[in-house]
BAPALUM-240805 format. One record per atom (N, C-alpha, C): residue in three letters; atom name; x, y, z; residue number from 1. Coordinates in Angstrom, 1 decimal. Atoms other than C-alpha are relative to their C-alpha. Example, Ala and Ser with C-alpha at 12.3 -4.5 7.8 and 13.67 -1.06 7.14 Angstrom:
2
+--------+-------+--------+--------+--------+-----+
| residu | atome |   east |  north |     up | num |
+--------+-------+--------+--------+--------+-----+
|    ALA |     N |    0.9 |   -1.2 |    0.0 |   1 |
|    ALA |    CA |   12.3 |   -4.5 |    7.8 |   1 |
|    ALA |     C |    0.9 |    1.2 |    0.0 |   1 |
|    SER |     N |   -0.9 |   -1.1 |    0.0 |   2 |
|    SER |    CA |   13.7 |   -1.1 |    7.1 |   2 |
|    SER |     C |   -0.8 |    1.1 |    0.8 |   2 |
+--------+-------+--------+--------+--------+-----+
//
This chain:
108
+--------+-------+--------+--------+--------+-----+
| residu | atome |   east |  north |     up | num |
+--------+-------+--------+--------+--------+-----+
|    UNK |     N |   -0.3 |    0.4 |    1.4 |   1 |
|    UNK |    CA |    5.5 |   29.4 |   22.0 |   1 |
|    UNK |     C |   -0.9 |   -1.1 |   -0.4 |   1 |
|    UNK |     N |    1.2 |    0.7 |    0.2 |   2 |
|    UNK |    CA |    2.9 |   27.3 |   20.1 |   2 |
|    UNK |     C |    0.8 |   -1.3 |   -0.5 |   2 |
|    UNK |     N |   -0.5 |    1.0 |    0.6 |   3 |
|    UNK |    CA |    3.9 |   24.0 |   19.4 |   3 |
|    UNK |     C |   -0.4 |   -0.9 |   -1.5 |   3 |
|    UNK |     N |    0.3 |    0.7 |    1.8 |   4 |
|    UNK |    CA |    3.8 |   22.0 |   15.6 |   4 |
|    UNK |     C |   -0.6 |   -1.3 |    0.4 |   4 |
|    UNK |     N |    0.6 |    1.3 |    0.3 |   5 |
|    UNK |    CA |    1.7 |   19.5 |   15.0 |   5 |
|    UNK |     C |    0.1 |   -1.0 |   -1.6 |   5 |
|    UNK |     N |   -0.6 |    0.8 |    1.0 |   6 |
|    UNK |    CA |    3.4 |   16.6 |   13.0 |   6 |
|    UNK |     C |   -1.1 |   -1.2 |    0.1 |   6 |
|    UNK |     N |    0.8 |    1.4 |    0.3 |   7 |
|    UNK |    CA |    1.2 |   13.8 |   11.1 |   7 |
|    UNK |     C |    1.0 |   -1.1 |   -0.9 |   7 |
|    UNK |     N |   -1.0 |    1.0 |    0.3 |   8 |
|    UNK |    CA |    3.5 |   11.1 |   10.6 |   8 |
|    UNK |     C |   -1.3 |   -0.9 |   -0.8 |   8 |
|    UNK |     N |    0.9 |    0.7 |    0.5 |   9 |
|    UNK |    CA |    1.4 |    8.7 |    8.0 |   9 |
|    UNK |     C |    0.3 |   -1.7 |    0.1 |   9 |
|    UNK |     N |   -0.4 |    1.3 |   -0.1 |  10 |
|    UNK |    CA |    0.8 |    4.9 |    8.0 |  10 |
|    UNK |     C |    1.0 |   -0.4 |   -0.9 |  10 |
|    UNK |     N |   -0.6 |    0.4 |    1.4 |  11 |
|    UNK |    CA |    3.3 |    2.8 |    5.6 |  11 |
|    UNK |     C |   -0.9 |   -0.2 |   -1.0 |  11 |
|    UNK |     N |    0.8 |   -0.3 |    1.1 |  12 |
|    UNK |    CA |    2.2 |    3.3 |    2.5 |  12 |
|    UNK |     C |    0.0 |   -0.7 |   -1.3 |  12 |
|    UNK |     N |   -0.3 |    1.3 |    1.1 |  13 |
|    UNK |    CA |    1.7 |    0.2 |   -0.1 |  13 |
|    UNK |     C |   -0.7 |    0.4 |   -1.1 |  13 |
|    UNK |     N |   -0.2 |   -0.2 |    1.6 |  14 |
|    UNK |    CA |    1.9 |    0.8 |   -4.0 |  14 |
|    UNK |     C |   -0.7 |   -0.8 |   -0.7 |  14 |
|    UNK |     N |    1.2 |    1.5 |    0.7 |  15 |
|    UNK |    CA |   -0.5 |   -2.3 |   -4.7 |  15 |
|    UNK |     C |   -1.0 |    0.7 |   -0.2 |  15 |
|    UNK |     N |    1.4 |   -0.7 |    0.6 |  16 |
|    UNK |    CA |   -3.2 |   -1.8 |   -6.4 |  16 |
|    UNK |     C |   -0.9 |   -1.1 |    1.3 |  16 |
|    UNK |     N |    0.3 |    0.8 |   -1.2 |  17 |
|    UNK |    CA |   -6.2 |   -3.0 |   -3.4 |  17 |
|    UNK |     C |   -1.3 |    0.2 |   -0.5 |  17 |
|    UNK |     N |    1.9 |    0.0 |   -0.2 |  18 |
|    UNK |    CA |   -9.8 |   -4.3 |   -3.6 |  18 |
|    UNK |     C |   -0.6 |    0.3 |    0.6 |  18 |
|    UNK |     N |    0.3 |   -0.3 |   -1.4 |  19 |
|    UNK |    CA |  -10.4 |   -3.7 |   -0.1 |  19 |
|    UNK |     C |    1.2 |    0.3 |    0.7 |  19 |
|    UNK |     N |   -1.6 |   -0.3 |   -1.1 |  20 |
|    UNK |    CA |   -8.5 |   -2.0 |    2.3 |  20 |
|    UNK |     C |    0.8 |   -0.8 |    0.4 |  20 |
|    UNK |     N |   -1.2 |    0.8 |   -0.3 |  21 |
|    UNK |    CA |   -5.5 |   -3.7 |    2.8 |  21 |
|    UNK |     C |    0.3 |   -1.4 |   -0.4 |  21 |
|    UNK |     N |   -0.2 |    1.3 |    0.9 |  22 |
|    UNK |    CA |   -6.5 |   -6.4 |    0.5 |  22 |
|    UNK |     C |    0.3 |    0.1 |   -1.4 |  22 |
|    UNK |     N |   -0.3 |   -0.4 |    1.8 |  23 |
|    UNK |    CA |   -4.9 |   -6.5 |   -2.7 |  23 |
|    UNK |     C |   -0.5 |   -1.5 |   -0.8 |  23 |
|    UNK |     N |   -0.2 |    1.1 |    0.9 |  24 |
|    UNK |    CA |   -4.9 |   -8.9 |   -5.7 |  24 |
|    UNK |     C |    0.3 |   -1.1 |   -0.2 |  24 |
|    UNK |     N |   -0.4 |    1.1 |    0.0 |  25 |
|    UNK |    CA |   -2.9 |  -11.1 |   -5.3 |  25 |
|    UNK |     C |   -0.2 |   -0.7 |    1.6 |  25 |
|    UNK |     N |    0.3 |    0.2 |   -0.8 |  26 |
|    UNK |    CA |   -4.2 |  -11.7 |   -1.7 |  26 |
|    UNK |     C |   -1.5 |   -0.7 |   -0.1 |  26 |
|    UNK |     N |    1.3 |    0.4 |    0.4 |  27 |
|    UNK |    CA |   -7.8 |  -12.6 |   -3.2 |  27 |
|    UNK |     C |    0.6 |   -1.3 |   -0.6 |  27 |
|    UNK |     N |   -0.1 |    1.6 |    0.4 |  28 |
|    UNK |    CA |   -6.1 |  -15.7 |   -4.9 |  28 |
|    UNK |     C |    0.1 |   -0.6 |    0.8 |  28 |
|    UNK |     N |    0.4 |    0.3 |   -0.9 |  29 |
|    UNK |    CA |   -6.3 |  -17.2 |   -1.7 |  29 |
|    UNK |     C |   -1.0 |   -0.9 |    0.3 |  29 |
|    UNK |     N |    1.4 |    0.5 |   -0.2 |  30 |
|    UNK |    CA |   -9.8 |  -17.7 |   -2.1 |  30 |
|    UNK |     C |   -0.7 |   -1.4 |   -1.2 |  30 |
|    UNK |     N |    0.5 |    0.6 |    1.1 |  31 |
|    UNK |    CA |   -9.7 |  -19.6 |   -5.9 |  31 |
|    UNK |     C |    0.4 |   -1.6 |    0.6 |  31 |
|    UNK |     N |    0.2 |    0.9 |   -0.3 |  32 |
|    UNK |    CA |   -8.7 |  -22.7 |   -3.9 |  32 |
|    UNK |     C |   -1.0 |   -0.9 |    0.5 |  32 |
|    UNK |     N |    1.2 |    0.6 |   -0.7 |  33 |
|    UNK |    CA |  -11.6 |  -23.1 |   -2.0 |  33 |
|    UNK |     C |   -1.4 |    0.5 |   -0.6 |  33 |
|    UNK |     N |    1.3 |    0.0 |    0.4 |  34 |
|    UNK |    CA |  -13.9 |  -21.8 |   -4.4 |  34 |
|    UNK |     C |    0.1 |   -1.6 |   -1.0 |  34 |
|    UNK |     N |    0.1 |    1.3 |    0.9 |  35 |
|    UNK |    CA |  -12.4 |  -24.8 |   -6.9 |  35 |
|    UNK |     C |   -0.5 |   -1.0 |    0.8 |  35 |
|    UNK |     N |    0.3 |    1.4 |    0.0 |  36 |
|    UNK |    CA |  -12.8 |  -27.2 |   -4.7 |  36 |
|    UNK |     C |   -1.9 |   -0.1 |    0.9 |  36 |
|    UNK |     N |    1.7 |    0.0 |   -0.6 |  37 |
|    UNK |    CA |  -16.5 |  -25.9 |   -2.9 |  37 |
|    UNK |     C |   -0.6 |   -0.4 |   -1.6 |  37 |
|    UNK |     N |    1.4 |   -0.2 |    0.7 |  38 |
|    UNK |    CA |  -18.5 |  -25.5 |   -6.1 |  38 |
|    UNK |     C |    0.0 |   -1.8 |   -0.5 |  38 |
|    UNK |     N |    0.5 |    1.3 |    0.5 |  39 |
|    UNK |    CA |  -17.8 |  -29.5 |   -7.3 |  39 |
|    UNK |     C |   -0.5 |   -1.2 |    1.2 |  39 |
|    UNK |     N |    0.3 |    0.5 |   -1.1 |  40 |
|    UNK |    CA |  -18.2 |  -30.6 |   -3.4 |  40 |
|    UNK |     C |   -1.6 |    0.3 |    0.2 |  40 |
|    UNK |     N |    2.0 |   -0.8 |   -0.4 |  41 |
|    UNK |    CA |  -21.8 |  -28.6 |   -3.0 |  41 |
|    UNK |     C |   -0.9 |   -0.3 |   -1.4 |  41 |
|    UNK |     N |    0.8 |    0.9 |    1.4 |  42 |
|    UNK |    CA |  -23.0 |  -30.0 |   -6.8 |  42 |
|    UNK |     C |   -0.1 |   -1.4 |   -0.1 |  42 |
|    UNK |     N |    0.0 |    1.7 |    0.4 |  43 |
|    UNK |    CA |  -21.7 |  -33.4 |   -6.9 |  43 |
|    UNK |     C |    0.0 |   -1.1 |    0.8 |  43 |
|    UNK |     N |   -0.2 |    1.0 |   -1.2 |  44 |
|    UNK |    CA |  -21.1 |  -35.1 |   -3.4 |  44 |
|    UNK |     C |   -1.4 |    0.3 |    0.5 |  44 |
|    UNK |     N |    1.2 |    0.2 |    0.0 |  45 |
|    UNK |    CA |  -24.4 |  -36.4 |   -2.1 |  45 |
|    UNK |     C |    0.4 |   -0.4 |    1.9 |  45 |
|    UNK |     N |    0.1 |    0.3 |   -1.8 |  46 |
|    UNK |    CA |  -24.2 |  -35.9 |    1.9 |  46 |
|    UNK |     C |   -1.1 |    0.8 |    0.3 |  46 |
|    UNK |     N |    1.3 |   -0.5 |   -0.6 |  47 |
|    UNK |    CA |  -26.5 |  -34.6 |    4.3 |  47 |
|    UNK |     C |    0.6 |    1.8 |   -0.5 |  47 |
|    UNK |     N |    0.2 |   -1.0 |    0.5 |  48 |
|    UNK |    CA |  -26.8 |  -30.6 |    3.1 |  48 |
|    UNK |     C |    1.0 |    0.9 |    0.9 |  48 |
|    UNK |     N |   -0.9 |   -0.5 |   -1.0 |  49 |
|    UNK |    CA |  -25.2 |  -29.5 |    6.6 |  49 |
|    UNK |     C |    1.4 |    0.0 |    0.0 |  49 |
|    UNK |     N |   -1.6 |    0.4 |    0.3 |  50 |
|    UNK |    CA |  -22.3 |  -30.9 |    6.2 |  50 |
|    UNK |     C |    0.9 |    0.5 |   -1.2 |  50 |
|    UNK |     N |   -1.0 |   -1.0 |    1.0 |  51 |
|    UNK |    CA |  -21.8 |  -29.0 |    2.8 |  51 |
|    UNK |     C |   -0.2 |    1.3 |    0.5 |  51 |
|    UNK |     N |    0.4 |   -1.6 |   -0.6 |  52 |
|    UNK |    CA |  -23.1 |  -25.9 |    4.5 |  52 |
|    UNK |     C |    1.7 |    0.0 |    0.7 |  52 |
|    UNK |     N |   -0.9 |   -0.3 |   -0.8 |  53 |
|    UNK |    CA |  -20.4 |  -26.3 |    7.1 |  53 |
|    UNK |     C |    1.5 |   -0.5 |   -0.5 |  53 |
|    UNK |     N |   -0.6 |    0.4 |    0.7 |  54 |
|    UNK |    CA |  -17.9 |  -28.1 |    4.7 |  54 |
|    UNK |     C |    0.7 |    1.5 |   -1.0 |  54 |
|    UNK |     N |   -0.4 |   -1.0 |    0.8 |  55 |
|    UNK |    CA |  -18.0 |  -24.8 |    2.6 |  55 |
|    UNK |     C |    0.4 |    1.3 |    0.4 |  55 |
|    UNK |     N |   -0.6 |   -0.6 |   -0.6 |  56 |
|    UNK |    CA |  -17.8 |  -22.6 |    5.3 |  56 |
|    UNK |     C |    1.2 |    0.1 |    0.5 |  56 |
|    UNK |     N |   -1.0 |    0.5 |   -0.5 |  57 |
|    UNK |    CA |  -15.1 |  -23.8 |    6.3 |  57 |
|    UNK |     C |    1.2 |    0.5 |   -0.5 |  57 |
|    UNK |     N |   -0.4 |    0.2 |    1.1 |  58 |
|    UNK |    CA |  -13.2 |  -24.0 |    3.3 |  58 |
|    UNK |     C |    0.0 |    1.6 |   -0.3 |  58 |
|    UNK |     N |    0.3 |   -1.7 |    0.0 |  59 |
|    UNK |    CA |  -13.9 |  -20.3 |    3.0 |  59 |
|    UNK |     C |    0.8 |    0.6 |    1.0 |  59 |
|    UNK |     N |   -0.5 |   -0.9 |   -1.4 |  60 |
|    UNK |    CA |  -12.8 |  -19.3 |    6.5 |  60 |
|    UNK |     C |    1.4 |    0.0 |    0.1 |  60 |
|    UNK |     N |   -1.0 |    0.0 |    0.2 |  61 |
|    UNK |    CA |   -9.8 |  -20.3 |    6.3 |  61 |
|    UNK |     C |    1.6 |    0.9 |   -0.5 |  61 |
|    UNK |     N |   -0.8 |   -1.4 |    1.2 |  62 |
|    UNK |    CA |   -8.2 |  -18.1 |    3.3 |  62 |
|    UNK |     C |   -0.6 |    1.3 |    0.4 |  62 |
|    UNK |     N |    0.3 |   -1.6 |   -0.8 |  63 |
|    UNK |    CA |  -10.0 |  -15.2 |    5.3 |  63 |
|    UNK |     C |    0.4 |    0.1 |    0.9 |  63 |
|    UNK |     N |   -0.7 |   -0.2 |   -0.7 |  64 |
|    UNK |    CA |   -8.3 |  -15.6 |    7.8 |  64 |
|    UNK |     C |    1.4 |    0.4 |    0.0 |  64 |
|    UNK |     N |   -1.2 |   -0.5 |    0.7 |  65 |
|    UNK |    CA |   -5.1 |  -15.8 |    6.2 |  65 |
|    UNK |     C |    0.8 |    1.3 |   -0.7 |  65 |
|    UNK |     N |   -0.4 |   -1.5 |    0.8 |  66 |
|    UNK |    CA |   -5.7 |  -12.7 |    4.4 |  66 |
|    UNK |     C |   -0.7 |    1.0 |    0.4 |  66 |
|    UNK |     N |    0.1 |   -1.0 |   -1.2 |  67 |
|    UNK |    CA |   -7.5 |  -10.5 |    6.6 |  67 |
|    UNK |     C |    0.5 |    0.3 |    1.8 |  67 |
|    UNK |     N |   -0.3 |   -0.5 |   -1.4 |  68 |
|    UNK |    CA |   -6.0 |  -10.9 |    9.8 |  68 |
|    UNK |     C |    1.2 |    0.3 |   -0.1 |  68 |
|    UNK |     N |   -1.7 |   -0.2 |    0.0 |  69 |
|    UNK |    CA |   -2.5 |   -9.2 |   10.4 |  69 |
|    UNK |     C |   -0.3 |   -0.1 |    1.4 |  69 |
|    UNK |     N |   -0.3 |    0.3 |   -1.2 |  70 |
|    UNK |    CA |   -1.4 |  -10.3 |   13.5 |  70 |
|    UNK |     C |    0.9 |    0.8 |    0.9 |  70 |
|    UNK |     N |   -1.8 |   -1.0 |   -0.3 |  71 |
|    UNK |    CA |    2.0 |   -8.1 |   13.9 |  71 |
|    UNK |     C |   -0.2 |    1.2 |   -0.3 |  71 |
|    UNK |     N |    0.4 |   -1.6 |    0.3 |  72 |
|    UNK |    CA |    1.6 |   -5.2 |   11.9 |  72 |
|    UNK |     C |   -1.5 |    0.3 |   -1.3 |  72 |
|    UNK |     N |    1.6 |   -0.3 |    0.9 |  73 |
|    UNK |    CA |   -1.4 |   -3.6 |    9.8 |  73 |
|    UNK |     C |    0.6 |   -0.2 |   -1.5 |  73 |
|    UNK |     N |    0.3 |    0.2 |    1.3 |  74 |
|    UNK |    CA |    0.2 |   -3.9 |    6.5 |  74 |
|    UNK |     C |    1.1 |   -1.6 |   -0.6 |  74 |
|    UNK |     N |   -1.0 |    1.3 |    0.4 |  75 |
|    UNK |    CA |    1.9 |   -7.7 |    6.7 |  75 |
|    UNK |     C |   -1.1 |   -0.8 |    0.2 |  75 |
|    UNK |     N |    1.1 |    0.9 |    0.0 |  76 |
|    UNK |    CA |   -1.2 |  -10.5 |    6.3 |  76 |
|    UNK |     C |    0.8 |   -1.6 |    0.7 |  76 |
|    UNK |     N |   -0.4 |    1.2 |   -0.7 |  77 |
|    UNK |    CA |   -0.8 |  -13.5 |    8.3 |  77 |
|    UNK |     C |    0.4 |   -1.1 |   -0.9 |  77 |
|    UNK |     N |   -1.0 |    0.7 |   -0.1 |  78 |
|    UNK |    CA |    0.1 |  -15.6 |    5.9 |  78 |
|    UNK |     C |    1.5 |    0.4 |   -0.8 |  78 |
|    UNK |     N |   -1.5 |   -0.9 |    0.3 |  79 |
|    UNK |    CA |    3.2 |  -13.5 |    5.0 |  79 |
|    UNK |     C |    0.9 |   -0.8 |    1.2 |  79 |
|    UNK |     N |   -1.0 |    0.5 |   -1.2 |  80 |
|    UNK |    CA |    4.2 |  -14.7 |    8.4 |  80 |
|    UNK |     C |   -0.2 |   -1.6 |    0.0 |  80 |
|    UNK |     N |    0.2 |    1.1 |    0.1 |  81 |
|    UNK |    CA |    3.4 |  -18.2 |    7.9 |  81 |
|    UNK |     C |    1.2 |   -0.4 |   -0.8 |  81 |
|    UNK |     N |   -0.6 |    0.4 |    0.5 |  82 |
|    UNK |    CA |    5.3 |  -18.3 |    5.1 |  82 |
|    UNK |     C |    1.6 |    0.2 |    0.5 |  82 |
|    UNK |     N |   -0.9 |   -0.5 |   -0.5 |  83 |
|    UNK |    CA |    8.3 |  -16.7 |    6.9 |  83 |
|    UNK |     C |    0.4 |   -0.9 |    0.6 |  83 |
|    UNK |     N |   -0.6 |    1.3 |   -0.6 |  84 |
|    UNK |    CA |    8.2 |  -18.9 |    9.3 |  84 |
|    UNK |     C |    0.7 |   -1.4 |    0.0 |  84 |
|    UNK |     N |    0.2 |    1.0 |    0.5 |  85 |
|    UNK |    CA |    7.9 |  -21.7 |    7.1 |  85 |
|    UNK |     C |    1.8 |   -0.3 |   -0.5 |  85 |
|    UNK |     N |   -0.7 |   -0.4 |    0.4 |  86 |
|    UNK |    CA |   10.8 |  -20.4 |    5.7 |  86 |
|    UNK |     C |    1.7 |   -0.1 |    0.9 |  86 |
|    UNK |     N |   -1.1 |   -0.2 |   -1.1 |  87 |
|    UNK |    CA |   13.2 |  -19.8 |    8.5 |  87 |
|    UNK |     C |   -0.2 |   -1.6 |    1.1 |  87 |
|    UNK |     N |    0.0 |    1.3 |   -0.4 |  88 |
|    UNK |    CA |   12.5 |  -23.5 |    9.7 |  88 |
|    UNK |     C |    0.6 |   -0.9 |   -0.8 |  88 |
|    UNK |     N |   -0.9 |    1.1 |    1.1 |  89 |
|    UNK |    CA |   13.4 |  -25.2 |    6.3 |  89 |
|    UNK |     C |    1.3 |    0.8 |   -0.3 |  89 |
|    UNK |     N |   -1.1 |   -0.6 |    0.5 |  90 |
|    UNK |    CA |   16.6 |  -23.2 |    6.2 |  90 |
|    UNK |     C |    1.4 |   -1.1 |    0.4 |  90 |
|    UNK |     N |   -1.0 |    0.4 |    0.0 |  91 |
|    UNK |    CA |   19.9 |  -24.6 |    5.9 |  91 |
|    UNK |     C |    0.6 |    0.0 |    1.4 |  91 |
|    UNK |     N |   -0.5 |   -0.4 |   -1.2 |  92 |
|    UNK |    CA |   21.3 |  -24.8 |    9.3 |  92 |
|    UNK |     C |    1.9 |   -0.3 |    0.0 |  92 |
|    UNK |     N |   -1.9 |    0.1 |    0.0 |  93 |
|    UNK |    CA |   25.4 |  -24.5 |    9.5 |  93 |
|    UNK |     C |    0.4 |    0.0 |    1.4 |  93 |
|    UNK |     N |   -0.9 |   -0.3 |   -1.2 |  94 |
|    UNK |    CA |   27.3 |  -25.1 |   12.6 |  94 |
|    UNK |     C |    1.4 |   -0.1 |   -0.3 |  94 |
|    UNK |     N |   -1.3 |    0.0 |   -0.1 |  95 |
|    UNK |    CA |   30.7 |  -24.3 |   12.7 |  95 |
|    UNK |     C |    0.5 |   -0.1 |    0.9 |  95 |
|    UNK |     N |   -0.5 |    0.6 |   -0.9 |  96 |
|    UNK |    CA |   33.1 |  -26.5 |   14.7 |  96 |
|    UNK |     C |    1.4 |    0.6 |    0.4 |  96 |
|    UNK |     N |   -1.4 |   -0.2 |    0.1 |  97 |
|    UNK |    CA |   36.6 |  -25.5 |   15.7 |  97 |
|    UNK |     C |    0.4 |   -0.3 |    1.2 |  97 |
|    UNK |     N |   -0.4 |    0.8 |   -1.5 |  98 |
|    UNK |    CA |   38.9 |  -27.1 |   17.8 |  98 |
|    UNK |     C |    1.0 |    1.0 |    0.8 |  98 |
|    UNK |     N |   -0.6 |   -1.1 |   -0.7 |  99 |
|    UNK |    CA |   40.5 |  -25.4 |   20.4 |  99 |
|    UNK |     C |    1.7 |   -0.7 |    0.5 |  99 |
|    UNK |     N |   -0.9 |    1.4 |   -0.2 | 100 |
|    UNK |    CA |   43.6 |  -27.9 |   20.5 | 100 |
|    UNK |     C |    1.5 |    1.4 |    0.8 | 100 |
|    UNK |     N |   -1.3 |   -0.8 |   -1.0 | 101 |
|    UNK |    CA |   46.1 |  -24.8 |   21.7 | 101 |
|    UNK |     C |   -0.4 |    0.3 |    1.6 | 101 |
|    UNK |     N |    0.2 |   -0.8 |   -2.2 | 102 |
|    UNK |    CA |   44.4 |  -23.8 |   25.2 | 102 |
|    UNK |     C |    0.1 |   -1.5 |    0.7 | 102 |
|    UNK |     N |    0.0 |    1.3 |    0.0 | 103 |
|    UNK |    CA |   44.3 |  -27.9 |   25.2 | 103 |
|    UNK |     C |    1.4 |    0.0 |    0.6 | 103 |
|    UNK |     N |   -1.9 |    0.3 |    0.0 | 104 |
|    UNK |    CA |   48.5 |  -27.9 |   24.6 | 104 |
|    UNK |     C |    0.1 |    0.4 |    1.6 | 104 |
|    UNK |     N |   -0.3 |   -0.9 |   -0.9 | 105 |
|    UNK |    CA |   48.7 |  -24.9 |   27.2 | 105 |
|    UNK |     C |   -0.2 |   -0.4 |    1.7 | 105 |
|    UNK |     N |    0.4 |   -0.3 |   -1.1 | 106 |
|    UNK |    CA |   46.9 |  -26.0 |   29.9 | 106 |
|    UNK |     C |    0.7 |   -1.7 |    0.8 | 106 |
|    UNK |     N |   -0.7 |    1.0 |   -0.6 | 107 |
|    UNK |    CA |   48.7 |  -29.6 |   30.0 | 107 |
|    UNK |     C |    1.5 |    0.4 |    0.3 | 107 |
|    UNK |     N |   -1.6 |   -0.1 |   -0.2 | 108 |
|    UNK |    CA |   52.2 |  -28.4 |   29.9 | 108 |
|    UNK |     C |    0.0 |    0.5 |    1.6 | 108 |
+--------+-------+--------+--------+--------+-----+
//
């Protein structure tokens, strides 16, 4: 008997994308560190290196953030960042209850 060959496909994201697996709203990412390179590399007067590596920097960063998935291929690292971020500042509840009858029980 011949057996079937099933192609199960990746998950499959509805975003519109600039680059594979980078969308839109993933490129804003980058408008921070282009605001703050282009007045740092025009107007601050250090040695040249230092903006070289100042701007690379500054760049690497938000590429990191939005090209590496760490977990799965279609969650961007800082998806999980903020998760995390997330599940740290949460509300924490403990609920106390007293157990005052096995208390009664166990003195009588």
């Amino acid at each position: 008997m011949e057996e079937k060959e099933f192609i199960i496909p990746k998950n499959v994201n509805a975003g519109f994308e600039i680059i594979q697996n980078v969308g839109l709203k993933d490129m804003l990412f980058f408008i921070p560190s282009i605001v703050f390179n282009i007045p740092f590399i025009w107007f601050v007067s250090v040695n040249p290196i230092v903006k070289i590596v100042v701007a690379v920097f500054s760049i690497f960063i938000p590429f990191v953030l939005v090209f590496v998935r760490p977990i799965k291929e279609n969650i961007p690292a800082w998806k999980h960042l903020s998760w995390k971020y997330d599940f740290i500042k949460r509300q924490k509840k403990f609920y106390y209850r007293k157990e005052v009858s096995e208390y009664v029980q166990k003195t009588k």
